[in-house]
C-alpha positions in Angstrom: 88.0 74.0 24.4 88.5 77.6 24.3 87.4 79.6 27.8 86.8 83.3 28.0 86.0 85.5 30.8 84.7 88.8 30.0 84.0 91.7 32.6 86.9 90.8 34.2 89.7 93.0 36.8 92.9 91.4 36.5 96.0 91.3 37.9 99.2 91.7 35.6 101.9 91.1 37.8 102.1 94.8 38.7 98.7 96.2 38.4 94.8 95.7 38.5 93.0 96.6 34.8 89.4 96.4 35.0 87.4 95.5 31.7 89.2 93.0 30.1 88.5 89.5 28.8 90.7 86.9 28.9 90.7 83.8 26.4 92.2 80.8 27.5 93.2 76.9 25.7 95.1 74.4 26.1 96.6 75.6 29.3 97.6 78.8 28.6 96.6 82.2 28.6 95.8 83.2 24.7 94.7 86.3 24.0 93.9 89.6 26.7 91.5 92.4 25.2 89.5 95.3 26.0 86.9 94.1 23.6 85.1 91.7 24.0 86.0 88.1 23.0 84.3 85.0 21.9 84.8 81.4 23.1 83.6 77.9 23.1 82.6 79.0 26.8 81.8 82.4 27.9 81.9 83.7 31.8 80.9 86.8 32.4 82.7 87.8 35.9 80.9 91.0 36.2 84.0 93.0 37.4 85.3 90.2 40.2 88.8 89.5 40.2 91.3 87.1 38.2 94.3 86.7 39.2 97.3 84.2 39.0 97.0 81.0 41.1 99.4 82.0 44.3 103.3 80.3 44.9 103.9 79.5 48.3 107.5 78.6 48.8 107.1 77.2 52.3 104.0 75.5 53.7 104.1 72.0 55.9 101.3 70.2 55.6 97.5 70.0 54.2 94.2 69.7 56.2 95.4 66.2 57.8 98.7 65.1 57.0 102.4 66.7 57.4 105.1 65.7 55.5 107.9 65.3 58.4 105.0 63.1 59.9 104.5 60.9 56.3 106.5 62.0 53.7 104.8 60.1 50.9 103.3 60.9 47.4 100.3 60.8 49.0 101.0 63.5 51.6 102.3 65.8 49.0 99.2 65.7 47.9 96.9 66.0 50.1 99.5 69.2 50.8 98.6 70.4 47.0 94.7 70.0 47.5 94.3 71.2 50.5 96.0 75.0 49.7 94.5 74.7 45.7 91.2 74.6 46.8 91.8 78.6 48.3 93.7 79.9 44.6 97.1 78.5 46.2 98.0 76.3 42.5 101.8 76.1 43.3 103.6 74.9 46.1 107.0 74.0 47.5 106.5 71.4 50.4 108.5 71.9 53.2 110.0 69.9 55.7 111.3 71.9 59.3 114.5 69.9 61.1 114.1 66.5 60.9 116.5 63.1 60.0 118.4 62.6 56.8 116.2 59.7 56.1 113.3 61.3 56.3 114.8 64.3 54.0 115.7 61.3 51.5 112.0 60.2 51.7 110.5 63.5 51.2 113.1 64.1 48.0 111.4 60.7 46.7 107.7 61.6 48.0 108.1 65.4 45.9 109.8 64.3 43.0 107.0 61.5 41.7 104.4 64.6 42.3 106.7 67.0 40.5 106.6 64.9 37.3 102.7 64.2 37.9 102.0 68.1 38.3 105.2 69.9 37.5 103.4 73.4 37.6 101.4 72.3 40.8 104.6 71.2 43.1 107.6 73.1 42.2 110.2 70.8 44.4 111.1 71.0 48.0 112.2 73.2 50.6 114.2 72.0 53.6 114.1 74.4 56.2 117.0 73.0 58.6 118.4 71.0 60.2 121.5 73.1 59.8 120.3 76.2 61.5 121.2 77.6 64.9 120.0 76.2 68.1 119.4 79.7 69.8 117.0 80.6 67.1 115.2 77.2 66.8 111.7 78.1 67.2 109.7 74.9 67.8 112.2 72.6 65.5 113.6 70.1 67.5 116.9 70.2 69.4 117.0 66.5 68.9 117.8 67.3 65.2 119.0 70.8 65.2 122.4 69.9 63.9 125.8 71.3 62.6 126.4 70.9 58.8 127.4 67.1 58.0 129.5 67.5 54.5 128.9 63.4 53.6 124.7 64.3 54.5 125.0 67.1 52.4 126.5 65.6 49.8 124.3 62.4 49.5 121.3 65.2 49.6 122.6 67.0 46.7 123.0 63.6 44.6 120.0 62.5 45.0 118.1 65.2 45.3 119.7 67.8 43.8 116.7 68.3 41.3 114.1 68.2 43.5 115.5 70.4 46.8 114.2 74.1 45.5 115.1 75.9 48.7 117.3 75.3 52.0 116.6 77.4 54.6 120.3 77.8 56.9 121.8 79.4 59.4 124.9 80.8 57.6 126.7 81.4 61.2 127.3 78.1 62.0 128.4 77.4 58.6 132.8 77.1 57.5 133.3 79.6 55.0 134.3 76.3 52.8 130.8 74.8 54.0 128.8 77.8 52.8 130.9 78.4 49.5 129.9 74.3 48.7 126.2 74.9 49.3 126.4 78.2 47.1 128.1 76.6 44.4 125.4 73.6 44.5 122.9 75.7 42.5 119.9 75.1 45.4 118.3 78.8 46.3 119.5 79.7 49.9 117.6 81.6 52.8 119.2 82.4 55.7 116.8 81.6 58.7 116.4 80.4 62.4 119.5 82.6 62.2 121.7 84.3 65.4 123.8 86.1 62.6 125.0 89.7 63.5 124.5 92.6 60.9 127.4 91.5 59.3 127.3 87.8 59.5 124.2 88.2 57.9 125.6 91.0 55.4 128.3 88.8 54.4 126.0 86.1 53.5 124.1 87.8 51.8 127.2 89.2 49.5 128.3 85.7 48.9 125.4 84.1 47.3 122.7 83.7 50.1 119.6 85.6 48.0 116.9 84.8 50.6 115.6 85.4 54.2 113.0 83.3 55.7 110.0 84.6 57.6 111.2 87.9 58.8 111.2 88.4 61.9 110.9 85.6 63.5 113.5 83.6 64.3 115.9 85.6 63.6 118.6 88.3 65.4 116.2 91.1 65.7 117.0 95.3 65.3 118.7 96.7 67.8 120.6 100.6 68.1 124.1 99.0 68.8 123.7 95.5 66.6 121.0 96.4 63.7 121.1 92.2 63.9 120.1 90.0 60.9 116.6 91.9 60.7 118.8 94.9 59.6 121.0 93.2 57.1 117.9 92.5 55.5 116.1 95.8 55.3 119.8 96.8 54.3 120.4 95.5 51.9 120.0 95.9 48.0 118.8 92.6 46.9 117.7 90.3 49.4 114.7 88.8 49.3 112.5 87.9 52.2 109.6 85.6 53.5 107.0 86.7 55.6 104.2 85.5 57.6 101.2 87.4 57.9 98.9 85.3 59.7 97.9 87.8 62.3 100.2 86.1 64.8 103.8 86.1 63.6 103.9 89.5 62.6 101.9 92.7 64.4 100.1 95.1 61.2 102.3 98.0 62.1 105.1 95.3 61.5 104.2 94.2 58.2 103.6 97.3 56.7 107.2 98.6 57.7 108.9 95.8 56.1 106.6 96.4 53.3 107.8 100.1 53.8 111.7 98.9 53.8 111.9 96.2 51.3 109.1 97.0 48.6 109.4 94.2 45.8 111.7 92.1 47.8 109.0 91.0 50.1 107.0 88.2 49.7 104.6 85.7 51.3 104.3 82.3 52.7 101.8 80.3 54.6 104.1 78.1 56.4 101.1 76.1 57.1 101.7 73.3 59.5 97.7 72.5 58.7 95.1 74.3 57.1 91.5 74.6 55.3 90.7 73.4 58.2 93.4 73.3 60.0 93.6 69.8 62.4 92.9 70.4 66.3 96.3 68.9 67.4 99.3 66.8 66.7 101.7 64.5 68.7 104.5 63.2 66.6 107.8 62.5 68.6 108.7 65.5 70.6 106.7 67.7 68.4 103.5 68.2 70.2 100.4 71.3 69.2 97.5 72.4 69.3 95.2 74.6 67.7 93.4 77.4 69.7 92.2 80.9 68.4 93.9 80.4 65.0 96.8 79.6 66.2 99.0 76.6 66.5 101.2 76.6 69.6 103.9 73.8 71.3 104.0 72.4 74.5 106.5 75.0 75.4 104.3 77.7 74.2 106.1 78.4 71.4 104.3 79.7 67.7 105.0 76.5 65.7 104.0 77.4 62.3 100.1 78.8 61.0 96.8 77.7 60.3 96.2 79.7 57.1 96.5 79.7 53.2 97.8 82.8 51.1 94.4 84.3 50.7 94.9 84.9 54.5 97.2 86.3 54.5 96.4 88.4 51.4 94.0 89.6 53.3 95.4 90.1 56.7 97.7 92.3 54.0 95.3 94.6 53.0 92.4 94.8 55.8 94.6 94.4 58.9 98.4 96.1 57.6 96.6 98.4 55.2 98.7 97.7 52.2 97.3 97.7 48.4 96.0 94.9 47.1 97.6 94.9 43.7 101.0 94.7 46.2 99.5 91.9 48.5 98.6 89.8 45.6 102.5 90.2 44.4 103.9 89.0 47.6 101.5 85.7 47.1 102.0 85.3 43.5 104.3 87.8 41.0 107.3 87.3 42.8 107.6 83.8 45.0 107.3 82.3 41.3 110.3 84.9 39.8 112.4 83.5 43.2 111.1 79.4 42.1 112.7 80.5 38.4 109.2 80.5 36.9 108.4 84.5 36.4 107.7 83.8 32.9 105.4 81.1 33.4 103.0 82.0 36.5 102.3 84.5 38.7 101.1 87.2 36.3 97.7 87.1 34.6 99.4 88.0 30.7 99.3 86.2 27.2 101.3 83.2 27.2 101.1 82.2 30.8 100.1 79.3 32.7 96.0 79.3 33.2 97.3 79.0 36.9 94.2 81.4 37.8 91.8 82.1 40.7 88.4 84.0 40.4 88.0 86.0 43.6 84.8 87.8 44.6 85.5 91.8 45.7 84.8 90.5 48.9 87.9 88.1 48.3 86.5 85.1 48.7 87.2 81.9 46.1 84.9 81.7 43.2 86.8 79.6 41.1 90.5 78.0 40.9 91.7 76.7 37.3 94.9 75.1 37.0 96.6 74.4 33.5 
């Protein structure tokens, strides 16, 4: 069956076009025109909004389950319905510090999903345990750990085709170490990092292409050390995660980053729950709750968000003042040309996914499709 929405603003990958209809079959996106076009099933959108279905690269959990707490098929998910249901129609479930078993479950857990949905869960991204104790946030210092080469190793053979992303913290890393993981093939982001300017710099030379959620939990600026937060706005091609939830990152402080990286920012949910987020959690030593949109730890301590993309979309342009065509690039355009997929999603253009979600002008969800 053939789909066509007339009336429709859309979002190339670059830029809104108002007036358009878009045809769509069989999963894909098949013709684009200024004229009007016919269809087994015509919507008229009446100028509202359809964009590409968002890529977030680094969310924890659904509306009820967490993968570190279940890391089953089941979780991943729940993961995937929970953030689809608010235009998020990719996602790369993410595990913070935990045990090599339960890595070795979640690689298991992803991986049946991947083949069920491959455009719907994209693989896995393990932020930790190798990252630096100082810069921890709420991981856990029972397993915030130095690299293990035989962990590593038995990762990358098992789950070498699943593991998308690893967040590190390069500093604690031999320059042997680092070189192995880099040679591996996975996407690295440095994170939860204590990395000078050029500990960070030098990374980021040598094959490290991302930074994950800027800001926070990282070496901030400073006159005398510009820190790993000025490595990144330093450098040429680094890439880097942000958090705009309201909570993690002040306006002023979004839109400056937007200011120094331009295309190389991007966004994530890093969701611990969401859509509704759950009131609290107690698993091992990892213990928070949910008060004024906010998830906090017993230590008082942010411990990831309580939002989906479209949030932070929004906190993007109504809060940090930033266009929306650019807003909806961090959520969509680029996180899928990081994932490898730019040709596939994240732009509304002939030949790509039907990944798609109608928004209102208000912003709010109309309709999600998914090819």
């Amino acid at each position: 069956m053939q789909t066509t929405f007339r009336n429709a603003t859309i979002f190339t990958g670059s830029e809104l076009l108002p007036n358009l209809s878009v045809s769509i079959a069989n999963g894909r996106i098949q013709e684009m025109s200024a004229a009007p076009l016919d269809g087994d099933e015509v919507v008229d959108l009446q100028g509202n909004y359809l964009l590409p279905g968002f890529v977030d690269l680094q969310l924890y959990g659904g509306s009820a389950h967490y993968l570190n707490e279940h890391p089953t098929a089941e979780t991943v998910r729940h993961i995937y319905e929970t953030h689809r249901k608010n235009g998020t129609t990719s996602v790369v479930p993410t595990l913070y510090s935990t045990s090599h078993q339960v890595i070795l479950q979640a690689i298991d857990a992803v991986r049946t999903v991947q083949q069920e949905n491959p455009l719907g869960v994209l693989g896995l991204h393990v932020e930790g345990p190798y990252i630096n104790p100082e810069k921890r946030g709420a991981h856990s210092l029972n397993y915030v750990r130095r690299p293990n080469e035989a962990e590593l190793e038995e990762l990358f053979a098992k789950g070498g085709d699943v593991i998308k992303l690893l967040t590190i913290a390069p500093e604690i890393f031999t320059e042997e170490q680092l070189d192995k993981l880099i040679n591996a093939g996975t996407l690295l982001s440095l994170g939860h990092s204590n990395a000078t300017y050029q500990q960070a710099t030098d990374a980021f030379n040598n094959g490290v292409p991302l930074a994950t959620h800027l800001y926070n939990a990282m070496r901030g600026f400073e006159s005398r050390e510009p820190g790993t937060v000025g490595a990144i706005f330093d450098h040429s091609s680094v890439r880097a995660s942000l958090i705009a939830d309201g909570f993690h990152c002040d306006p002023v402080a979004i839109r400056i980053a937007h200011q120094q990286l331009g295309n190389r920012l991007f966004l994530i949910s890093d969701a611990t729950f969401a859509n509704p987020p759950r009131p609290e959690l107690a698993y091992e030593d990892f213990i928070i709750r949910y008060e004024n949109g906010r998830y906090t730890n017993q230590e008082g301590k942010l411990a990831g968000s309580s939002i989906t993309l479209l949030d932070a979309v929004k906190v993007c342009v109504e809060k940090a003042g930033l266009p929306l065509p650019e807003a909806l690039r961090m959520a969509s355009t680029t996180p899928a040309e990081i994932i490898g997929l730019g040709d596939t999603l994240g732009k509304v253009q002939t030949g790509y996914a039907a990944n798609l979600v109608v928004l209102d002008q208000a912003l709010r969800v109309r309709q999600v499709l998914t090819a």
